[in-house]
C-alpha positions, 0 to 999 in steps of 0.5 A: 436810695442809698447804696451800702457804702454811703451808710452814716457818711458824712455829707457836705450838705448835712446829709441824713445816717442812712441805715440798711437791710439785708432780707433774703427773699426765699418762698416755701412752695406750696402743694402743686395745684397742677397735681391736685385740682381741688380748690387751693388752700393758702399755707400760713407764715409766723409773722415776721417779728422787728421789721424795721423797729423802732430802735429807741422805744419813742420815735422811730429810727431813720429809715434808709432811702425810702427805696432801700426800706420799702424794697426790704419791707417788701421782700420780707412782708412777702412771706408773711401776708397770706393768699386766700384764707385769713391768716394770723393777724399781721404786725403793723405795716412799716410806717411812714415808708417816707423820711422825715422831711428836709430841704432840697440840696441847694443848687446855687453854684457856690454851693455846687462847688463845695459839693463837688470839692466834698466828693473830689476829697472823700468819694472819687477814690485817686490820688490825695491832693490831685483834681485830674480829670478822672477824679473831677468827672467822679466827683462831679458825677457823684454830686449829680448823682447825690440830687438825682437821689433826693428825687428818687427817694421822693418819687419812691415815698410818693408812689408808696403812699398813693399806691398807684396803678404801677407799669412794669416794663421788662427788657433784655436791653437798654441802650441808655447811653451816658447817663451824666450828661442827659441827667443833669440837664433833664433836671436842668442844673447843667448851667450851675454845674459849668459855672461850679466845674470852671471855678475847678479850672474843668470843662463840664462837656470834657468831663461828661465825655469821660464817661463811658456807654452803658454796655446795656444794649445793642440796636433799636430795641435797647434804644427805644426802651431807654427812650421810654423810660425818659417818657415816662419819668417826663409824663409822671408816670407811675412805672419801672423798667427792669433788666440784667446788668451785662458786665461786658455788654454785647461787645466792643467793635474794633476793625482793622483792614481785615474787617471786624473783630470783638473785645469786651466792653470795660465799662464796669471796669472803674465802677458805676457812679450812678448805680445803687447795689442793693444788697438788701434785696436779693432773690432766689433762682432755681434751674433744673432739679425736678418737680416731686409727682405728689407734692409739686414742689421744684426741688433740687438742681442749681440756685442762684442768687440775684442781686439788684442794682438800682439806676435813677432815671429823671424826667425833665421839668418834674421831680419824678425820677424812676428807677431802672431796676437791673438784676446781676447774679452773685456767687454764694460763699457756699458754692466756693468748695475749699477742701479742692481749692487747698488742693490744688483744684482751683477751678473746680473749686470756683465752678458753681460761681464761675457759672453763676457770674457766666449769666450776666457776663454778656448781652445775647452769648452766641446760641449756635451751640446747645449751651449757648442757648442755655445760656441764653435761656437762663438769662432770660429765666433770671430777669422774668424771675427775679423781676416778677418776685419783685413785683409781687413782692412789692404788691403785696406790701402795699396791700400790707400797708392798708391794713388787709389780713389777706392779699386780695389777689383780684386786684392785682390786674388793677395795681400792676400790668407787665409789659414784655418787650419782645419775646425775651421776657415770655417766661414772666407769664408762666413765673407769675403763675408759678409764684401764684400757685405755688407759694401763694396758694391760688388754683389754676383758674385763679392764677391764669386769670391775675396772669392774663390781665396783668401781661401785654407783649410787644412785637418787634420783627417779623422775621421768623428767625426772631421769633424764638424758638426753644428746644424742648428737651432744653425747656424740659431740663432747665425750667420742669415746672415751668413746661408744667404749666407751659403745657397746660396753657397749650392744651386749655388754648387748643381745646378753646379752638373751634372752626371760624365762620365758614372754616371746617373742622380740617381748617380749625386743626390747621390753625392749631398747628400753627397757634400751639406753642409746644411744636413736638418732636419729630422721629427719625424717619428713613434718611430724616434725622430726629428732630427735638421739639420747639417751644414757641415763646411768640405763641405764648405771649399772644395767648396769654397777652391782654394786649399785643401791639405792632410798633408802626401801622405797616408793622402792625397791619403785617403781625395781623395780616401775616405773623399771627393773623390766625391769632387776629382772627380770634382775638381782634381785641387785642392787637393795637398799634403803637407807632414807636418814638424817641425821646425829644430831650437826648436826641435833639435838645441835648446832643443838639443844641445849635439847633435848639437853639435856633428852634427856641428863638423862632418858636419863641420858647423853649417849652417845644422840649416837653411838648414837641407838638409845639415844634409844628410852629416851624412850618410858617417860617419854612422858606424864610430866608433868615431861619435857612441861614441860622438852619445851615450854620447850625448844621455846618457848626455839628458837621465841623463838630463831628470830623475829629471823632471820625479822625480819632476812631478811623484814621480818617481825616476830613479837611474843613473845606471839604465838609463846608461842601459836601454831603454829609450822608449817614447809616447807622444800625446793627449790620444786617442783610434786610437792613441793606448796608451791602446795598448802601456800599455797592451804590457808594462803588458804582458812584466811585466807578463812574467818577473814576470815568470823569475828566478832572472838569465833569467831577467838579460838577458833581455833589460831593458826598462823605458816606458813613455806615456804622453798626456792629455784626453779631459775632456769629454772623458771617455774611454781615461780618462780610459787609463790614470788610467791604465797607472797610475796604472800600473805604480804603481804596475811595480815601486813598485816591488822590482823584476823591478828594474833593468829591467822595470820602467814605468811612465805616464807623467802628463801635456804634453806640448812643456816643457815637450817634449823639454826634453823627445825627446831628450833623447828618444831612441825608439818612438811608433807611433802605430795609427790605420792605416788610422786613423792619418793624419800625425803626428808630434812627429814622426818626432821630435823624428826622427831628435833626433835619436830615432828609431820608432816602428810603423804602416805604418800610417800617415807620417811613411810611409814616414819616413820609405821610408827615414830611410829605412826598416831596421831602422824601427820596423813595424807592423800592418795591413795596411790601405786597410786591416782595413775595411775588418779586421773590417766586420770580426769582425762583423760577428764573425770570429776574432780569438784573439792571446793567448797572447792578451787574456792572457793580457787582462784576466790578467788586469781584474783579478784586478791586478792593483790596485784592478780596473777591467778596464771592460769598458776599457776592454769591448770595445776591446770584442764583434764583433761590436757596440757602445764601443765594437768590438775593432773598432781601432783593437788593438787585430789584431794588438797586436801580430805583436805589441810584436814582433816589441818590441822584434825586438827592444830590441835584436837590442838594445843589439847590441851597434853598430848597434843601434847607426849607425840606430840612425845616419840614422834616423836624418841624412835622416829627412831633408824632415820632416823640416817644412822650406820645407813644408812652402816653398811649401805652399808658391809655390805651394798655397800661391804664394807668395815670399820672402820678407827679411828685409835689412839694419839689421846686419843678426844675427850670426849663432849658439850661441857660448856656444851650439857650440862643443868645439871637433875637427873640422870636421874629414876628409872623410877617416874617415867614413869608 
């Protein structure tokens, strides 16, 4: 895939002309077969002539990137091919959508180089005659990018050709990270690079560090999308990812001593080596207008235009590369109004754009307000419209190309599923019914059967503020056709609803008040105010999903005991588990490769990389003395490693002696109250209240520990913006102690993102996962920190119940009540018999004393006292749980004293994580949801394993004998 400022470039390597096409999709909407029920009758379309001609009469012309052109030829087939009734035959499809075939770019390192001076001459865009760094990160990444291109444009030919079963999977964030320094490695030329970049006199890792996060995402689920595209592109699996492209992100994080404040993310400011603008693929947006009552045609209202920017995604050891397909939205010429410009009225003038660019200008806008839920909505309304065009256009378009005269619709179920990743992408559903209908001409019952076998829904919280909820009258303005349809969902679903065994007809219309998706408004009533109704997108998703998957076995047994157990009872079949997974490659053969390294030389082969079952091999040799010494060198080389990021990003320095002795312990994730940071700081203050008691002899004996929190508070969240001040705070007072310098160090970690963790989990030595029980879905930092050694203080919540069944009881500090005990602990509170632990109260009596910067905290304070209500009564049960929490502090700082014993619990931790690899979580979607196979591109020289500058330069591997 070729971007339009490449056509007909000269390249360094002979690079083929690249031509482009531009296709505006736009569907003329057909009758309303809501309106009218009678069986549906497809309307015809003039064939489009010289689609992608041939220019000279003999040969065809060079297509562009074969993504470029078949993307194009998609779009425009879209209005040719018709949907029930024969239709006036159709031109040839556009064949080959392949390109003639060539040579692989040469990856020796002369001929890297020369790619590189090639770019640092005519594609960095700085100063003639200048190499700084600037300029060789772009022409380095510009030459990486030239060869994940080649790999895409194959992958793409290949899956044209094959015409595979493809998955879509669809998410309003992907916390991707630096896309340079994994992609090089995964298609494994980072050795070649170096050598290439020091003949420049440049650094490979300097230069890699140039670039900045993707502003794609913010904690977990971000995360764990990305990791599932690394997994599929490594298993060859025919699928795409789809989102928006967030010019500013969700923000970035800065702190000062009075807490956090927020600044928009630059890093679209210098442009995106990496992306491919497609101008040629646009779709059209419609919001609001109305739905004419005879016809059914959505007319009238505010259209926008969205424009695709196409992200290469490689696997490691394969050819295949995928594509991360992201939507933006582009302000039309027509909309910029110049009679009031020429005026005076500037921003009149530029309002319709202004509010076209407003959609993607930010991740998650703050929804207090009714139009920052609009806001909201019509982000989520762009990327389920925009993708869902797309692919149906690309169905369509490999239909065309068997030569069929019709689309046959029933075997859309068998060429594409839909994966919604959380309720963000709900209104995919009704838009497929929607284009279904509408512009392709199927009735009711056609349209709803092709949608509930394509969509599947994952949930990721059970947290009811999570499960979204949107206005009704909002829903009825922004999308009238969609709630069209959305109402006739509900009320075929409700009618299906008949009592269960041993249920009476009073229990059945229980049910419906809770399984509906339309919650409708309630009157105002004596002093009660009007209330507007709710759409629930949760609900939608369950009744329309083919399949509906929890993200760890606690969670999911809770969504079908709890969050949709009504559901459950009805359709059983289709709830799964699919425990969640991190990719192997970035979260620990990437950031580190010490460790790696150390992994390779026991296991005698590095092929644990893709197959991180093979990591299991570490077992035998988990009280080897030998391996316990490479084990803690890796480990103190990540934490040296570590200490001038913290300095650059909070002031804070940290001695190398200080770091060779102390604990390093680490939480980082999005600041939440059930995720429990405010418990992790009041037990960092009691810990620093009792040292403070201690003579100069008795802290000498203590285990020295350096605590970091990382993790940004949603800019509308106060009572988390709160934590991050005592954090802060805290911090302060601790660092400036003389009598804490060799024995407690604090630091809260401003702006925490894939960067950040790449350097912090590897040289963590204890993670806390101390979520409310049955409060985290899953969880995915967990299980980074797990494959890196680190040890967990925890709750059985989320996957740590799993990762505790791996690491086994005794590698693993628990505590805490357990999720069934949480709703009894609760009602105790209420009626008053909660009895707080002396230590608990000491802790909070002691931060309100204003110790801390002369700040009282009483909001914070406020919300761990009193039985119940809004913003009191402790409802994540912080007070419980602080005891237990001490202690499993105090159980890891007296294992941390045994040397021996620490490292070999280390070992076992990364030596049972290969069941938290995201390769098996993609491998089951792929079996038991997606059905769909794996599709490897051949005729590419595979990549070669691990790069030869991470790989250990120690002995081979030792022979079995020396485990013991």
């Amino acid at each position: 895939m070729i971007s339009a400022s490449q056509h007909m470039r000269p390249s360094s390597h002979g690079c083929r002309a690249r031509h482009s096409v531009r296709t505006r999709c736009v569907a003329t909407p057909s009758p309303n077969p809501l309106c009218s029920v009678s069986a549906s009758t497809s309307t015809k379309s003039a064939p489009v002539s010289g689609l992608l001609a041939f220019t000279d009469g003999s040969s065809p012309a060079l297509l562009a990137g074969v993504a470029v052109a078949g993307a194009a030829a998609g779009a425009a087939i879209s209005k040719v091919i018709g949907a029930q009734q024969p239709v006036t035959p159709l031109p040839p499809a556009p064949t080959p959508f392949g390109l003639p075939s060539a040579e692989m770019m040469p990856t020796d390192v002369e001929h890297i180089a020369g790619n590189i001076g090639y770019h640092a001459k005519y594609s960095a865009a700085t100063t003639p005659l200048e190499f700084n760094t600037e300029q060789a990160y772009r022409a380095y990444a510009n030459s990486v990018q030239e060869r994940l291109v080649e790999r895409w444009d194959a992958t793409y030919d290949h899956f044209e050709r094959e015409d595979p079963k493809m998955a879509y999977y669809i998410s309003m964030e992907y916390l991707m990270g630096r896309t340079l320094s994994n992609a090089v490695r995964n298609i494994g030329l980072q050795g070649p690079y170096a050598d290439a970049l020091e003949k420049f006199g440049k650094d490979f890792e300097e230069l890699e560090m140039t670039e900045k996060d993707a502003g794609l995402g913010n904690g977990g689920l971000g995360r764990l999308a990305a990791c599932f595209l690394d997994s599929i592109a490594t298993l060859n699996l025919p699928a795409w990812g789809y989102g928006l492209r967030y010019k500013y992100g969700l923000f970035k994080q800065g702190t000062s001593t009075e807490g956090q404040f927020e600044m928009p993310e630059d890093w679209l400011d210098s442009g995106n080596p990496f992306e491919v603008r497609r101008d040629d693929l646009t779709y059209p947006i419609r919001f609001f207008g109305e739905v004419d009552k005879v016809t059914g045609e959505w007319k009238g209202g505010e259209e926008v235009v969205a424009v695709a920017y196409d992200n290469p995604v490689p696997g490691y050891g394969t050819n295949n590369t995928i594509n991360l397909r992201l939507w933006s939205t582009d302000p039309l010429s027509t909309d910029f109004d110049l009679p009031p410009f020429n005026a005076g009225e500037h921003l009149e003038a530029q309002e319709k754009q202004m509010k076209a660019t407003e959609i993607c200008a930010v991740l998650y806008p703050g929804d207090d307000s009714l139009e920052g839920k609009a806001l909201r909505l019509r982000q989520q309304y762009l990327l389920c419209s925009a993708t869902v065009q797309d692919i149906v256009a690309t169905f369509k378009r490999r239909q065309a190309k068997k030569g069929l005269k019709t689309v046959n619709w029933n075997q859309f179920g068998k060429k594409c599923t839909i994966q919604m990743n959380d309720t963000h992408p709900t209104m995919a559903a009704p838009e497929l019914i929607r284009i279904l209908m509408d512009q392709e001409g199927l009735n009711w019952a056609q349209a709803m059967a092709v949608a509930k076998d394509a969509v599947n829904y994952t949930n990721h919280t059970v947290l009811p503020e999570a499960l979204e909820k949107w206005p009704l009258s909002l829903m009825d303005a922004m999308l009238p056709r969609h709630m069209q349809i959305i109402r006739r969902i509900d009320e075929e679903f409700m009618a299906t609803v008949k009592p269960l065994a041993g249920e009476t007809k009073a229990d059945a219309e229980s049910r419906i008040a809770v399984t509906c998706i339309i919650e409708e408004p309630k009157p105002a009533t004596g002093t009660a105010k009007a209330e507007d109704g709710k759409v629930r997108m949760a609900n939608l998703c369950v009744i329309m999903g083919k399949y509906v998957n929890g993200v760890a076995a606690l969670h999911t047994e809770i969504v079908k005991a709890d969050v949709f157990n009504d559901f459950y009872k009805m359709y059983p079949e289709k709830f799964q588990n699919k425990t969640n997974g991190v990719t192997p490659r970035r979260w620990l053969a990437w950031c580190n490769p010490s460790l790696s390294a150390v992994i390779t030389k026991w296991l005698g082969t590095d092929a644990w990389i893709k197959d991180l079952t093979l990591i299991e091999g570490l077992k035998a040799y988990a009280d080897n003395k030998e391996l316990h010494a490479e084990w803690r060198e890796s480990k103190l080389k990540n934490k040296l490693h570590l200490l001038p990021y913290i300095e650059k990003w909070t002031g804070i320095h940290i001695d190398e002696e200080f770091a060779k002795k102390a604990m390093f312990d680490v939480q980082i994730k999005r600041i939440h109250e059930y995720k429990r940071q405010l418990m992790n700081i009041m037990s960092v203050v009691y810990k620093y209240k009792q040292l403070k008691a201690m003579s100069k002899e008795e802290r000498a004996k203590q285990t020295p520990r350096f605590t970091m929190i990382g993790g940004k508070a949603f800019a509308t969240y106060t009572q988390a913006k709160r934590i991050v001040r005592l954090c802060i705070k805290v911090s302060e007072k601790v660092n400036n102690d003389p009598d804490m310098k060799d024995v407690l160090r604090v630091a809260f970690v401003p702006n925490y993102n894939v960067t950040a963790a790449e350097l912090l989990i590897p040289a963590a030595e204890l993670t806390q996962q101390i979520s409310t029980a049955g409060m985290e879905a899953s969880g995915t930092s967990n299980m980074k920190f797990m494959m890196n050694g680190s040890l967990t203080v925890g709750t059985l919540d989320g996957a740590n119940v799993e990762i505790r069944e791996c690491v086994g009881p005794e590698n693993f500090f628990l505590f805490g009540a357990v999720t069934e005990d949480v709703p009894r602990l609760r009602a105790e509170r209420a009626r008053g018999e909660f009895v707080p632990d002396p230590r608990f109260t000491e802790t909070k009596e002691y931060i309100k004393s204003g110790i801390f910067g002369g700040d009282k905290f009483e909001e914070l304070m406020g919300s761990l006292e009193g039985n119940e209500g809004f913003g009191v009564g402790d409802y994540f049960i912080v007070g419980h749980d602080f005891p237990s929490y001490l202690d499993a502090q105090a159980e890891a700082d007296k294992l941390y004293q045994d040397q021996d014993a620490w490292d070999r619990a280390s070992v076992i931790q990364a030596a049972t994580s290969a069941k938290f690899s995201s390769d098996r979580t993609i491998d089951q979607y792929a079996t038991e949801i997606w059905d769909i196979s794996p599709c490897p591109v051949p005729g590419l020289k595979d990549a070669p394993a691990m790069p030869s500058s991470s790989t250990s330069s120690a002995s081979a591997k030792p022979t079995a004998g020396a485990a013991a």
